[in-house]
C-alpha positions in Angstrom: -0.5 -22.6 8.7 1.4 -24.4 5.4 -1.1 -24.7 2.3 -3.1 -21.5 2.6 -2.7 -19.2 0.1 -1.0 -15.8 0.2 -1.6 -12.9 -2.6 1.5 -10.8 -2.1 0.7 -7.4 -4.2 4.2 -5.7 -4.0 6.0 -3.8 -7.0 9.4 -3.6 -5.2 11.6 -6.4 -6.5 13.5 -6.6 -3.7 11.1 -7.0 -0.8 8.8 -8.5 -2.8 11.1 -11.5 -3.7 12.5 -11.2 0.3 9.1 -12.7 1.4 8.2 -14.6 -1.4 10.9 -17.0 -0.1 10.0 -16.2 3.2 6.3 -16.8 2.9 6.9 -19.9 0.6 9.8 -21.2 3.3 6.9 -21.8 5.9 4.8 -23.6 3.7 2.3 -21.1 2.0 1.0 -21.3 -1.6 2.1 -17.7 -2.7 1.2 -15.7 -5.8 3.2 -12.6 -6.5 1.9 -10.1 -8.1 4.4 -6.2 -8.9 1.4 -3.7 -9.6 -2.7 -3.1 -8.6 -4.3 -4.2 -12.0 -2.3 -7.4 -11.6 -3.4 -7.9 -7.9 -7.0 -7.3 -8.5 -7.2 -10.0 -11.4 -5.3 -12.4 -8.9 -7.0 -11.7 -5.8 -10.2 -13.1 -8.0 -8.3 -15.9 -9.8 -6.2 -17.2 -7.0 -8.8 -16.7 -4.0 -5.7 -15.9 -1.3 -7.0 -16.6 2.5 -4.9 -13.2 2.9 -3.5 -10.1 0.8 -0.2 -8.6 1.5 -0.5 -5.4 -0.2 1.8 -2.9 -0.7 0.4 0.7 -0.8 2.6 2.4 -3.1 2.2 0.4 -5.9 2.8 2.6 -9.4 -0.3 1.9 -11.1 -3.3 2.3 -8.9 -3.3 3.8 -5.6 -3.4 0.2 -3.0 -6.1 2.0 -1.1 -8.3 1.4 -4.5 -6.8 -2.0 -4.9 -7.9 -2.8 -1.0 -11.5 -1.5 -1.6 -11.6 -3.4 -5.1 -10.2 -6.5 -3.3 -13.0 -6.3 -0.4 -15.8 -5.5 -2.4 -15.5 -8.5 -4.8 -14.8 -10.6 -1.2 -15.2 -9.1 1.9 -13.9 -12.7 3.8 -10.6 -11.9 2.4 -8.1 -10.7 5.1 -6.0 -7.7 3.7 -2.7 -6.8 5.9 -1.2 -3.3 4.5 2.4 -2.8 3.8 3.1 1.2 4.3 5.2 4.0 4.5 2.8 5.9 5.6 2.9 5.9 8.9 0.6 9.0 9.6 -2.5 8.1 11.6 -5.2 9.1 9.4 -3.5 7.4 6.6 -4.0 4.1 8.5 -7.3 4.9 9.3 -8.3 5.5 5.6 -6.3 2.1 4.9 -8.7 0.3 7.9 -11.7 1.9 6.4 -10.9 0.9 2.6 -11.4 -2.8 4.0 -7.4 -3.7 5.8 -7.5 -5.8 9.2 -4.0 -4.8 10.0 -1.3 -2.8 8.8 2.3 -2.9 9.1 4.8 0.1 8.0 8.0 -0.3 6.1 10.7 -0.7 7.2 9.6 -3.9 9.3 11.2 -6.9 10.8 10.2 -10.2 9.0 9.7 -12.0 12.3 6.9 -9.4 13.1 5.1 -9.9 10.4 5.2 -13.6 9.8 3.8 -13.3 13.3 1.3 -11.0 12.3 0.0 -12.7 9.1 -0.4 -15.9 11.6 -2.3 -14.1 14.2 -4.7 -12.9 10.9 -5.0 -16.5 9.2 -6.0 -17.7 12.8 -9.5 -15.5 13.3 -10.6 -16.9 16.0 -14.3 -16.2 17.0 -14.9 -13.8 19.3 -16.8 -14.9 22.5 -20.5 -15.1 23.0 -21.8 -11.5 24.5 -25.2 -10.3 25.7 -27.0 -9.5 23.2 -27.8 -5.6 24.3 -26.5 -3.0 26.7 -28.0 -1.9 29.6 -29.7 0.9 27.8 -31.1 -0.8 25.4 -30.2 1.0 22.3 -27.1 -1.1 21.4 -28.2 -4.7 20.5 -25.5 -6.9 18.9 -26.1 -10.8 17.6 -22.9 -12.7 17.8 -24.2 -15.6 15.4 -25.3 -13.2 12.8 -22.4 -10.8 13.5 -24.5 -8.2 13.3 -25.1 -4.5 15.0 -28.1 -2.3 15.5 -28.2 1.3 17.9 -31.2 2.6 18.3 -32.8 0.0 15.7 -30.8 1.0 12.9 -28.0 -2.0 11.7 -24.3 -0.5 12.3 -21.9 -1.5 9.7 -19.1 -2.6 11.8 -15.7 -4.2 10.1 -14.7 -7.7 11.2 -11.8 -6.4 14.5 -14.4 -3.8 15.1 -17.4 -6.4 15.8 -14.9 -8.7 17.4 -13.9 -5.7 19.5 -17.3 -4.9 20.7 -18.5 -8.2 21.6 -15.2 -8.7 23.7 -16.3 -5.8 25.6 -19.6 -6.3 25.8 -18.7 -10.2 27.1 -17.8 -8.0 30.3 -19.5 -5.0 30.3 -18.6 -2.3 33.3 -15.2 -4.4 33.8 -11.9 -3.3 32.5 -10.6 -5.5 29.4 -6.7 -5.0 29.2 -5.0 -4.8 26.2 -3.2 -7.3 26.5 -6.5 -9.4 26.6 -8.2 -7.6 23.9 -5.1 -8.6 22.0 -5.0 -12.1 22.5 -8.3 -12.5 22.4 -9.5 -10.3 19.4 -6.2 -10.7 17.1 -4.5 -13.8 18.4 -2.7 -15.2 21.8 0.8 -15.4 20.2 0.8 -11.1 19.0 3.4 -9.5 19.3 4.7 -6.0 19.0 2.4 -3.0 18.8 -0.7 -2.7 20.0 -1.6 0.8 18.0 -3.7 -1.1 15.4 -5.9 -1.7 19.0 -6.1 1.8 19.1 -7.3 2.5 15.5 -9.8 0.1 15.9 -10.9 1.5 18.9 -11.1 5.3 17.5 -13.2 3.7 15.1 -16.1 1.7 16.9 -17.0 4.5 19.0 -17.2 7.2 16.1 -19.7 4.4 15.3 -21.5 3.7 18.2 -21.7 7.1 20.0 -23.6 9.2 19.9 -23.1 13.2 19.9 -24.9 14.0 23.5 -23.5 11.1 25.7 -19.8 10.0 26.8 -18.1 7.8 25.1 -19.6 4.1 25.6 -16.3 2.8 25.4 -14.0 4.3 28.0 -9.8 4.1 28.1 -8.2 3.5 31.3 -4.3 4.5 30.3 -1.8 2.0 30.7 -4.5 -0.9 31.7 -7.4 -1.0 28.9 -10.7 0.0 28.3 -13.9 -0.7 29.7 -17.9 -0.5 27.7 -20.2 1.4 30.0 -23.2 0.0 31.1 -24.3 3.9 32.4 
């Protein structure tokens, strides 16, 4: 998508210069930035469409630069670079205000592909508008949540997830579906971000006495409950 702009927050000069040429190569408008304090300042000056930000960055910790990032614009899509590869490390990273993630070290193809699939967003499709029990309501339009009347803050994936699965409630959505239709139709590589994003909407949007609304099939996909 030449012309839209690309923060790239990265304090390794060798990488950092590595997709710099990359990024600029396909036709983005990239700013580089080597450490947090810089990236926060540019992430307001520069107003990227996305933020490739490096975790390990040797000023702030890039989980605090995410949450900085996102809370002065939360349209902004943030991709993590990481060599943390540990699960709950990830899920901190998703919760601090990422999209995506991708850990180090990684193929350039891969993630030229995934910062397309981000810039892309395509809206998720039009769902009912509650459950069959009634407790979980969702508005597409607004993009908003409620269970049991009380608004669910839900990040962008996991909204997007939802109302896939509520768009066909009691039938099995594959992975390879919720892929395409949640991230973008050209992924590829892994699917765990899926997983995360998953683990995350149902600590959510169940509730301590019931089965999971959201059930996995292994090897096929998952399917939202309707009892």
């Amino acid at each position: 998508m030449p012309g839209e702009r690309i923060l790239l927050v990265e304090d390794d000069e060798r990488i950092g210069s590595t997709l710099l040429r990359a990024l600029e190569s396909t036709g983005y408008d990239v700013r580089w930035e080597r450490n947090g304090t810089e990236g926060i300042a540019a992430a307001g000056d520069h107003r990227p469409d996305l933020v490739l930000l490096d975790l390990g960055l040797p000023d702030i910790d890039g989980l605090d630069v995410c949450r900085a990032i996102r809370l002065a614009d939360d349209s902004v899509v943030i991709v993590m670079l990481t060599a943390r590869d540990e699960e709950l490390d990830i899920v901190v990273g998703l919760d601090a205000g990422a999209v995506d993630y991708i850990t180090k070290p990684f193929k350039l193809a891969e993630l030229l592909a995934r910062i397309r699939a981000q810039l892309r967003r395509a809206t998720p499709p039009r769902a009912s508008t509650a459950d069959a029990t009634g407790d979980l309501m969702i508005d597409t339009e607004a993009r908003r949540a409620w269970l049991n009347g009380t608004v669910i803050e839900l990040r962008a994936k996991e909204f997007d997830l939802l109302a896939r699965l509520l768009a066909d409630a009691g039938k099995v959505v594959s992975r390879e579906t919720l892929m395409s239709d949640v991230w973008d139709e050209h992924w590829f590589g892994s699917t765990k971000t899926l997983d995360f994003h998953i683990a995350a909407l149902r600590k959510k949007i169940d509730t301590d006495d019931q089965a999971s609304r959201i059930s996995t099939l292994r090897g096929v996909g998952f399917r939202y409950e309707t009892s």
